[in-house]
FIKOLZA-1660 file (N, C-alpha, C; in steps of 0.1 Angstrom, whole numbers, plus 5000, padded with zeros to 4 digits):
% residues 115
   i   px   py   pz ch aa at
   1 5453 4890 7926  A  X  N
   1 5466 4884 7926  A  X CA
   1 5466 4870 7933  A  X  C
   2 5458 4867 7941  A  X  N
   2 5454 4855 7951  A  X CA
   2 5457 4843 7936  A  X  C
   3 5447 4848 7926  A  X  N
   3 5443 4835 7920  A  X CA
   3 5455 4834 7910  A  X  C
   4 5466 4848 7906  A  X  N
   4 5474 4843 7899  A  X CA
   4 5486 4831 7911  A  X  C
   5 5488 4834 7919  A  X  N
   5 5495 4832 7928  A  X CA
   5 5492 4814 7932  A  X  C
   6 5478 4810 7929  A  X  N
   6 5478 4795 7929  A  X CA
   6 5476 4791 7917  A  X  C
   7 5478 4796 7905  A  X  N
   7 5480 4791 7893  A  X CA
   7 5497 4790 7889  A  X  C
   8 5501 4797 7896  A  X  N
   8 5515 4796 7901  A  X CA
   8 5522 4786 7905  A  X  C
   9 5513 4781 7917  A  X  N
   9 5516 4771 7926  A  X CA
   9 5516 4762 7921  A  X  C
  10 5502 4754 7912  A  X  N
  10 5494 4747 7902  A  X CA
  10 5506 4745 7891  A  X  C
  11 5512 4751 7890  A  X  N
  11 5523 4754 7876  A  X CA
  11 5535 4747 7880  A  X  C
  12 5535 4751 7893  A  X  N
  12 5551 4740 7899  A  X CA
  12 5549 4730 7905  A  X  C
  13 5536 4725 7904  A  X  N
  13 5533 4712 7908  A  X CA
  13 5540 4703 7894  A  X  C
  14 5538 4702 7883  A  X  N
  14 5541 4696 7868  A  X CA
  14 5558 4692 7873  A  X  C
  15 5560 4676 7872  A  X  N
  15 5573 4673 7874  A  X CA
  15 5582 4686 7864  A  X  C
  16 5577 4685 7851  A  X  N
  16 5587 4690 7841  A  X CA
  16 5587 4704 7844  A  X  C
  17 5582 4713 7854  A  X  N
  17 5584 4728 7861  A  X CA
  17 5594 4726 7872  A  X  C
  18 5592 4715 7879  A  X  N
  18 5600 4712 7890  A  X CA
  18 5620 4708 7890  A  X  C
  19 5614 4701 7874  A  X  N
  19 5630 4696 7868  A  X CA
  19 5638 4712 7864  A  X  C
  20 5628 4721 7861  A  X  N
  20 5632 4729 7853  A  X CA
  20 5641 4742 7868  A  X  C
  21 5630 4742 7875  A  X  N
  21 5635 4746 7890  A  X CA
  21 5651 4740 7895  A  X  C
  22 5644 4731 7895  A  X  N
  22 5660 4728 7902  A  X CA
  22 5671 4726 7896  A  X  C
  23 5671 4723 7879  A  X  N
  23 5682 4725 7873  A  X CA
  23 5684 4739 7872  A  X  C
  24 5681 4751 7869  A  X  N
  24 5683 4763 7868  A  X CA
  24 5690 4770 7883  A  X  C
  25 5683 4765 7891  A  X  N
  25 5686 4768 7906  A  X CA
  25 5702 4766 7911  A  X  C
  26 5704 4751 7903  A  X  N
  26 5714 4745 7911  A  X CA
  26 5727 4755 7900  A  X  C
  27 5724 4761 7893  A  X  N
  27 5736 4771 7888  A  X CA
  27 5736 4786 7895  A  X  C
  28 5722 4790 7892  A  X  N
  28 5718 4803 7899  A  X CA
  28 5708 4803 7911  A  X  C
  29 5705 4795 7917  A  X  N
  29 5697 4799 7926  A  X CA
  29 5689 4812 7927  A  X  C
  30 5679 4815 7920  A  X  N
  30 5668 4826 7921  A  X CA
  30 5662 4824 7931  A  X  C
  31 5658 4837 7932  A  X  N
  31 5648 4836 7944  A  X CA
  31 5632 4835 7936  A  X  C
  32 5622 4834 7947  A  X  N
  32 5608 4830 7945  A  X CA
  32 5604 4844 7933  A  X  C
  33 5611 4856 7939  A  X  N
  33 5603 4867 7930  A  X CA
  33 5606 4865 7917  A  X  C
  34 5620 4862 7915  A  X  N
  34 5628 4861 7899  A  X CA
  34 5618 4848 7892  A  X  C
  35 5621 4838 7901  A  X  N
  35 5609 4825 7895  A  X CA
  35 5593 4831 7889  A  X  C
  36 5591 4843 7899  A  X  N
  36 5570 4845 7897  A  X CA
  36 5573 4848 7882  A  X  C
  37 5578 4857 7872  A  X  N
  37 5576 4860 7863  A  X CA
  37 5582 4851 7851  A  X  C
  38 5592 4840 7856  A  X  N
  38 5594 4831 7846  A  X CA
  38 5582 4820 7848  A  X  C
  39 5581 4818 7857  A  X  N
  39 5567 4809 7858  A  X CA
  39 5552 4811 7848  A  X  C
  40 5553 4828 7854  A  X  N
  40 5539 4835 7846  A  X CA
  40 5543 4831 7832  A  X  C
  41 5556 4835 7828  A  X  N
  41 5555 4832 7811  A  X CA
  41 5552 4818 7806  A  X  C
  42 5555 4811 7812  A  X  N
  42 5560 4797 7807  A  X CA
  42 5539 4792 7811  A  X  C
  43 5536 4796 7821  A  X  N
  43 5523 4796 7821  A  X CA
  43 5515 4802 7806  A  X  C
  44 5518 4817 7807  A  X  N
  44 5510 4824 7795  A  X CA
  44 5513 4813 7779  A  X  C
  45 5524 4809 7781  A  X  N
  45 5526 4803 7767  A  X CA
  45 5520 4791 7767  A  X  C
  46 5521 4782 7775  A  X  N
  46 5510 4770 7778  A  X CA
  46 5498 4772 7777  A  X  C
  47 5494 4784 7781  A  X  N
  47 5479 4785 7779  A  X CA
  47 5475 4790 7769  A  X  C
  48 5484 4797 7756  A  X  N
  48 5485 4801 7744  A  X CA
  48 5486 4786 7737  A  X  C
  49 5487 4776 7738  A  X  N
  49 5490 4758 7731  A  X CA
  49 5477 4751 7735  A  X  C
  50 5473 4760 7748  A  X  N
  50 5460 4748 7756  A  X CA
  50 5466 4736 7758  A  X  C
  51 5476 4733 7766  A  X  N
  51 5481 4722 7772  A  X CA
  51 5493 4724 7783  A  X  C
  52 5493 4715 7794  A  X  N
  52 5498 4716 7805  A  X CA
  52 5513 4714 7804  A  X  C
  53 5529 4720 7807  A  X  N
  53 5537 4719 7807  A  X CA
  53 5543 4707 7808  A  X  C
  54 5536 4692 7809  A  X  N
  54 5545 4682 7812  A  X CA
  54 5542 4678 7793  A  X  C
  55 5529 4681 7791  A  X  N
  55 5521 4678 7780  A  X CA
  55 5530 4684 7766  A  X  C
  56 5533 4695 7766  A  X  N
  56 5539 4702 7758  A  X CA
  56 5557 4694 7757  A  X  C
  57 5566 4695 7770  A  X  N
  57 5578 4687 7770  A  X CA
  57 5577 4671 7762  A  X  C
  58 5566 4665 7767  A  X  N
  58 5563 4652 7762  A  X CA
  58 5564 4655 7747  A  X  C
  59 5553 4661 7743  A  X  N
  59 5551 4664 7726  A  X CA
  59 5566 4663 7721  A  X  C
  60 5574 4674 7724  A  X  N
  60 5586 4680 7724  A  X CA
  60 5595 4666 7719  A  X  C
  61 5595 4657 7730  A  X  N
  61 5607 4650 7728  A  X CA
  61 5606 4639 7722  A  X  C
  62 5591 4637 7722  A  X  N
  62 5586 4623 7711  A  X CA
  62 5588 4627 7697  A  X  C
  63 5591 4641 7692  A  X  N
  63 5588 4642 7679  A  X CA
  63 5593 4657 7679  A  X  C
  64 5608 4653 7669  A  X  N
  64 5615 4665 7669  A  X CA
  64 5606 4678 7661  A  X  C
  65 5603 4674 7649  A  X  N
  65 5593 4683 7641  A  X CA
  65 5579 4692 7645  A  X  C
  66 5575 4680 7659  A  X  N
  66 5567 4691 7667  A  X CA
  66 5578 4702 7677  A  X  C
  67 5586 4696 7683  A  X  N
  67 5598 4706 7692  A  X CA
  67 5593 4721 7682  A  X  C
  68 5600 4716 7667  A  X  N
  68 5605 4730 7662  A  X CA
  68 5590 4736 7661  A  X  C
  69 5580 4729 7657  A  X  N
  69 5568 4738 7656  A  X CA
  69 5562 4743 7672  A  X  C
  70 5568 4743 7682  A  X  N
  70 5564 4750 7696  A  X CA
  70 5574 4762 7695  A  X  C
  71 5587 4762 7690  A  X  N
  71 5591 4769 7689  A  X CA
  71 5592 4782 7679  A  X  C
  72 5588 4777 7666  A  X  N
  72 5581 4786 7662  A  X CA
  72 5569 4791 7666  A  X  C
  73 5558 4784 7674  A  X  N
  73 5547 4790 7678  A  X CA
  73 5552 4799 7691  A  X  C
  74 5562 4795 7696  A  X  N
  74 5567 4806 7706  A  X CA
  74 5570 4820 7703  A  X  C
  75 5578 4823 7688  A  X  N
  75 5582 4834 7689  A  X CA
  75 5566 4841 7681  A  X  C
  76 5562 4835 7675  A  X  N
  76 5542 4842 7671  A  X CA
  76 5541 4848 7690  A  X  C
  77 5541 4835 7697  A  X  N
  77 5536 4838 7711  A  X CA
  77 5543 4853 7712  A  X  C
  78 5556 4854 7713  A  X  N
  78 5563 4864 7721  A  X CA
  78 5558 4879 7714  A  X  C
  79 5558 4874 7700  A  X  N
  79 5549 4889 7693  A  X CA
  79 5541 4895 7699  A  X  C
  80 5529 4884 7703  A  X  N
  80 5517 4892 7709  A  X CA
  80 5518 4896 7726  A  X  C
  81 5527 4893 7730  A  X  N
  81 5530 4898 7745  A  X CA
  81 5540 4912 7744  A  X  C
  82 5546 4915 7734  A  X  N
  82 5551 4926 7738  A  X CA
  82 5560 4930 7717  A  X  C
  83 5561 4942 7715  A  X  N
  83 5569 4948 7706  A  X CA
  83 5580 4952 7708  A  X  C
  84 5590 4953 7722  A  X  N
  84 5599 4953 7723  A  X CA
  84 5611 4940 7719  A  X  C
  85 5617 4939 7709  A  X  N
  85 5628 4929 7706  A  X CA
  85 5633 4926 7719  A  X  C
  86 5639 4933 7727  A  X  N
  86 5648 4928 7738  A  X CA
  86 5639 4922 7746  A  X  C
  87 5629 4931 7749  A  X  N
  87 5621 4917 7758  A  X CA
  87 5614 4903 7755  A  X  C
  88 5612 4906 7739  A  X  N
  88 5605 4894 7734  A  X CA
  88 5619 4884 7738  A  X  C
  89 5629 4885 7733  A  X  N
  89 5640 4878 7734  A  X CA
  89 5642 4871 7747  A  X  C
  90 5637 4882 7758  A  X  N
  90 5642 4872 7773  A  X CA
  90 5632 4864 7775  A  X  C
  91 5620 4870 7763  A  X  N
  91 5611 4860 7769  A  X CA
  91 5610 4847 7763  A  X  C
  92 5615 4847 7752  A  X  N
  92 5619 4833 7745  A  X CA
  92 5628 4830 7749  A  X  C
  93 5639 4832 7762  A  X  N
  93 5647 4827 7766  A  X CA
  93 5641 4813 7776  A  X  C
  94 5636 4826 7780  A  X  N
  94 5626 4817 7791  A  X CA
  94 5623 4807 7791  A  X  C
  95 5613 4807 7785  A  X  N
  95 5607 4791 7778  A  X CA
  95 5614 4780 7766  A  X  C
  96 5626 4786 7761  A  X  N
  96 5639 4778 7757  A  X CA
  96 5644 4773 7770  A  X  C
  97 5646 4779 7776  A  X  N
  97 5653 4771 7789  A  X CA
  97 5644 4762 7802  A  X  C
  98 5633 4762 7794  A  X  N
  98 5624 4753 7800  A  X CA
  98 5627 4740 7791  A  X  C
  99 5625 4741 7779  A  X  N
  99 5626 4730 7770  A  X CA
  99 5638 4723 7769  A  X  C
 100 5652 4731 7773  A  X  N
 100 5663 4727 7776  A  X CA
 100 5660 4716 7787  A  X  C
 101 5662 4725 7796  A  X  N
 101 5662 4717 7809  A  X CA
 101 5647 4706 7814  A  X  C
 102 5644 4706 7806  A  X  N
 102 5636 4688 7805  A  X CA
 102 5642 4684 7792  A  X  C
 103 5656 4685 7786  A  X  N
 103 5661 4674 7775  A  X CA
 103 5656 4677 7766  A  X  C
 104 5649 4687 7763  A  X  N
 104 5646 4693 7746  A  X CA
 104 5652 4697 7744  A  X  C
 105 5667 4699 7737  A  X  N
 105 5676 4705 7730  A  X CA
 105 5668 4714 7720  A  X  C
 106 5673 4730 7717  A  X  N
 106 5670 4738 7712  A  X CA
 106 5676 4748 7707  A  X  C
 107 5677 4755 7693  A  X  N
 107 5689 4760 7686  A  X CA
 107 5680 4771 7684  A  X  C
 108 5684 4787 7679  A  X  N
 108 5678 4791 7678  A  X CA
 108 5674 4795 7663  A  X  C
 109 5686 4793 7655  A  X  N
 109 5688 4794 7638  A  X CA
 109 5669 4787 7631  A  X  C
 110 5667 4776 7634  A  X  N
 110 5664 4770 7621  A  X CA
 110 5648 4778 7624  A  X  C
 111 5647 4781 7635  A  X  N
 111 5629 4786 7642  A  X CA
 111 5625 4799 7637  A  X  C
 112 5623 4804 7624  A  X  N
 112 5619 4816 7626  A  X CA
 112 5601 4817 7624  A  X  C
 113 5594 4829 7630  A  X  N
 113 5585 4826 7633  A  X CA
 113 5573 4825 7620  A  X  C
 114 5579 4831 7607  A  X  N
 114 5571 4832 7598  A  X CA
 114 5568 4823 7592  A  X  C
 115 5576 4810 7590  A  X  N
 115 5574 4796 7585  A  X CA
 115 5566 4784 7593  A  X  C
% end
């Protein structure tokens, strides 16, 4: 747990985790535990791209056509983490509202995962 726990840490060092923190915060204020598992995902999915969270936002906003292909590679991602619909769903919440809140605007209509 030690080593998930500073890959954690490692994870909210990235400005674009930190923007993401405190915009989300300043509506809801979560606590540190509610954060550990949105962190972990937004981690697992970065590490499903092989690239660091500022890396991914950057892609994102330089080039709308890549946005939509992270987003379709999201819900491929959310497949392989779980077969429950409801949870895949919060879990593409998650990391939609990562991409939000660093100024990637994100819809959820045009992303489906098969194309």
């Amino acid at each position: 747990m030690e080593g998930n726990t500073s890959a954690m840490n490692d994870l909210k060092s990235y400005p674009s985790v930190q923007k993401w923190i405190e915009n989300v915060n300043r509506y809801y204020d979560l606590s540190d535990e509610e954060w550990d598992s949105r962190i972990q995902t937004l981690a697992d999915f970065c590490r499903s791209e092989e690239k660091d969270p500022d890396t991914v936002i950057a892609e994102a906003l330089a080039d709308r056509g890549e946005k939509v292909d992270f987003i379709r590679r999201l819900k491929r991602f959310v497949k392989t983490q779980t077969s429950n619909p409801r949870v895949g769903h919060d879990l593409e919440n998650i990391v939609r509202s990562f991409f939000i809140h660093n100024g990637a605007r994100v819809v959820t209509r045009p992303y489906r995962a098969d194309t």
